[in-house]
N, C-alpha and C positions, 0 to 999 in steps of 0.2 A: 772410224770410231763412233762417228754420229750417228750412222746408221743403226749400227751393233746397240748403243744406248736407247737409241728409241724402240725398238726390237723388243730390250729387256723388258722395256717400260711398259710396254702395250701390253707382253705376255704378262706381268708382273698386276697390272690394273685387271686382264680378264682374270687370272685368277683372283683375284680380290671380288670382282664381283659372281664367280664362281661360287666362293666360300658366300656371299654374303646370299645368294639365293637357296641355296643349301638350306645356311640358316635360318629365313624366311619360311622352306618349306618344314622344319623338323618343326619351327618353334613362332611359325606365325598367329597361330592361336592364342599365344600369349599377349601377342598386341591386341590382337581383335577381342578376348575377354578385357583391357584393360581399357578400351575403345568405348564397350557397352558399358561399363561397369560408370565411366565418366559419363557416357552420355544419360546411360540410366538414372546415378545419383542426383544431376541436375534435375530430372524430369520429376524425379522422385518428394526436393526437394520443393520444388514448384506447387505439385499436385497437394505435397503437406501446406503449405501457405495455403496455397487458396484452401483447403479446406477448414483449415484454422480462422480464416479471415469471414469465411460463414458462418461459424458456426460463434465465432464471435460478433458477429450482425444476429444473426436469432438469437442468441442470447440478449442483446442489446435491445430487439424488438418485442420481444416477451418482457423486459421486465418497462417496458413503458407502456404497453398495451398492459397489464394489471396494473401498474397507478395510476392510469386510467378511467379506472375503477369506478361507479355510481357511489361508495360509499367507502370507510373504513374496514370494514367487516369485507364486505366484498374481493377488498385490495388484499386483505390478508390472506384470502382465501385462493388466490391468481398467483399471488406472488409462492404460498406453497404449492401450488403445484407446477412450478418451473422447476425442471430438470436439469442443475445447472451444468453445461458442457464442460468447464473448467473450474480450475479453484478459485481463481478470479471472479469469474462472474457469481460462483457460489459466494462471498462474502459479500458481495455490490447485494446480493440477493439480501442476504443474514441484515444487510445495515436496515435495510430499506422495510424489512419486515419487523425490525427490531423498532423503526421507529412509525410504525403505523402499527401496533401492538402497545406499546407507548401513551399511543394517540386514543386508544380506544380503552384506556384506562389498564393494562395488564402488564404492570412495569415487573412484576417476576418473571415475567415470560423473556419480556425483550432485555432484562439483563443477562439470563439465561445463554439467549443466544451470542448478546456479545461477550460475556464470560469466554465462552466457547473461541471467540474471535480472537478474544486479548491473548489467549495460549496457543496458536498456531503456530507453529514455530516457521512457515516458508512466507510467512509474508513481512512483509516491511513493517520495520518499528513505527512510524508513523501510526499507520493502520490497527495496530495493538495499544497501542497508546489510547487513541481515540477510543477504541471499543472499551477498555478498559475505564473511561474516564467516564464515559455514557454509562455506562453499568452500575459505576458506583454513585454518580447522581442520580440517576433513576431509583435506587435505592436507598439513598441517606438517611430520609425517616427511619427507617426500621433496621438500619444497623447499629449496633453497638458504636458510642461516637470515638473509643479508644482504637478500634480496630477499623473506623473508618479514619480517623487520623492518620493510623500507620497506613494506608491503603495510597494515603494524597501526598503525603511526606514521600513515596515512593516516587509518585510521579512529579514530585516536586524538585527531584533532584539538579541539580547544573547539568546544563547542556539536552534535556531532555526537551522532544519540541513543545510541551503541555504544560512546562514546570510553572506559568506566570496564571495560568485557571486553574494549577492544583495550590499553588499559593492563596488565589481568591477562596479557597473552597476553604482553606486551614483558616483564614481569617473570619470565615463566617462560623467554622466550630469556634474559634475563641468569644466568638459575640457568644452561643449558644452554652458555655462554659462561664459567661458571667467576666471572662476575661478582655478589657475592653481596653487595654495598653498595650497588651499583647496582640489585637488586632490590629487596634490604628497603624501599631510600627512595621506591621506585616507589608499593610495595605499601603503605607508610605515607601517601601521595600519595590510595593508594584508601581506607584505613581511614578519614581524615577527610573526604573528601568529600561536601557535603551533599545531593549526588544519588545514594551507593550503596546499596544493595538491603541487607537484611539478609544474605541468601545470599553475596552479593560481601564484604561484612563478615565476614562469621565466614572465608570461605576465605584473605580479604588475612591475617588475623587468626592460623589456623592455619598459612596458610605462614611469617609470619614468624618464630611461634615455633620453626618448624621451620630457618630457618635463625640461628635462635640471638641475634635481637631482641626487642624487648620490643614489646610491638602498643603506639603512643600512645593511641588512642581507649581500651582496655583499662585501660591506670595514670591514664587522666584520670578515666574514670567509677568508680572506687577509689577517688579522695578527693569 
């Protein structure tokens, strides 16, 4: 019976590998397509890296060879004509133009472009924030101060990362308003909060001694 069993077994395994050559031969292509298709996609994805990774190094290398630049005018003039590869480096472009435009007295120009910045909708709130805050300081003289109020109240809100320099900015419409209770309490508002900057502290700090308050953070760390 031992014999007769291994018999079965042996004919039972060549067929098995009978059928499995078979199927090798009808439908081995479908390995070998799925073989390239792996080996391809890595290469693929490789070949996209590194070219992403240069073309974010030229980008990176254009925009410091134009600030560069011998003058203001010059930089502006470098910096427009960079071609930017990606969205990315297009806004690092927009900032950097925006504030050497700025610099060179054309503050309609460079809110312009960060106007343009603060409504992107793919980039990080951060980054829209900022532009948007640059824009509306670069222009406060000649906005209307009701619609620049609502402008800073926006960016003032909780939790936003800007709210404690769009607070400073509401306090300086209240001095500008003749409203000088309504600043200090603002400004006392930024000297205790436990997310200001030391910079934003000392300035809540000075202005309010200047408008003739006593800083609380200041008579608390006294006693």
């Amino acid at each position: 019976m031992s014999n007769t069993d291994s018999f079965i077994d042996e004919v039972t395994e060549e067929v098995r590998r009978d059928r499995l050559f078979g199927l090798l031969r009808r439908y081995g292509w479908i390995a070998v397509v799925v073989i390239l298709g792996i080996v391809g996609g890595t290469a693929w994805r490789e070949w996209s890296n590194a070219q992403a990774q240069a073309q974010a190094q030229a980008a990176g290398d254009a925009l410091v060879a134009a600030m560069e630049g011998p003058g203001t005018p010059a930089r502006i003039d470098a910096l427009r004509a960079i071609d930017p590869a990606s969205p990315g480096a297009g806004t690092v472009r927009d900032f950097l133009l925006a504030a050497e435009l700025a610099a060179d007295g054309r503050a309609g120009e460079a809110a312009s472009l960060l106007d343009a910045i603060a409504v992107t909708p793919d980039l990080p709130e951060i980054y829209r924030q900022i532009a948007a805050f640059k824009a509306l300081s670069l222009t406060a003289s000649d906005r209307d101060p009701a619609d620049l109020r609502t402008a800073f109240e926006a960016l003032a809100e909780p939790g936003l990362p800007l709210r404690l320099l769009a607070q400073e900015q509401l306090a300086l419409l209240d001095i500008r308003a003749g409203d000088t209770e309504a600043a200090i309490a603002r400004l006392q508002a930024i000297l205790i909060d436990a997310e200001v900057t030391s910079d934003l502290q000392q300035r809540a700090g000075q202005a309010i001694v200047a408008l003739g308050g006593t800083p609380e953070a200041a008579a608390g760390s006294g006693g």
